[in-house]
TIZAPA-371429 format. One record per residue (C-alpha): x, y, z. Coordinates in steps of 0.1 Angstrom, whole numbers, plus 5000, padded with zeros to 4 digits. Last residue first. Layout:
% TIZAPA-371429
XYZ ...
//
This chain:
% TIZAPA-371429
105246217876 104146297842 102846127814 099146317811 098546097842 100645867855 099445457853 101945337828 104745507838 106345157842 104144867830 101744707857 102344337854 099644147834 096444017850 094443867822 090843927809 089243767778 087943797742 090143577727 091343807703 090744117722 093244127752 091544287784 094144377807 093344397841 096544567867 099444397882 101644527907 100144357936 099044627956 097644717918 095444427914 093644417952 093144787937 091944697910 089644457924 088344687950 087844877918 085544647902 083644557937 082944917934 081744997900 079444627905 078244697943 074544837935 074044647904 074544297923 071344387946 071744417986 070944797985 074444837992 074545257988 075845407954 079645447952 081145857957 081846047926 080346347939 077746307912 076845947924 078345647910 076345497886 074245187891 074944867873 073544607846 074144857818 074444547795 078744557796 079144707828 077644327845 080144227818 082844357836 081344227866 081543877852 085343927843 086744077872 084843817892 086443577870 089743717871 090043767904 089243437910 092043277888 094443567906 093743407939 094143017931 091042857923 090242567948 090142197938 
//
């Protein structure tokens, strides 16, 4: 049986996440731009994470890590939530 969407979401989310974890990754380059595809995992981790987040956020939900169980959720995006400094 297939996954539904936010199931594999979620699991990516959560295995690229701890791709970040171990410092399996490359940074993003100092114009903040996503290192080239050199066809390894670590090249694509920051990026396939935000694709994610934005995938998340079209949908108004965002990743939300809850510590006791030590896992990742999509939870609706909470008002204001997202504005920087608290202002619109």
């Amino acid at each position: 049986m297939a996954q539904e969407p936010q199931e594999q979401a979620i699991s990516h989310y959560t295995e690229l996440m701890r791709r970040v974890q171990v410092g399996a990754y490359l940074e993003l380059h100092h114009d903040g731009s996503f290192p080239e595809d050199d066809g390894s995992a670590e090249s694509t981790t920051l990026e396939s994470l935000a694709n994610l987040e934005n995938w998340a956020a079209r949908r108004g939900l965002e990743f939300e890590f809850n510590v006791d169980s030590q896992t990742w959720s999509l939870t609706p995006i909470e008002q204001g939530h997202d504005d920087v400094g608290g202002y619109e």
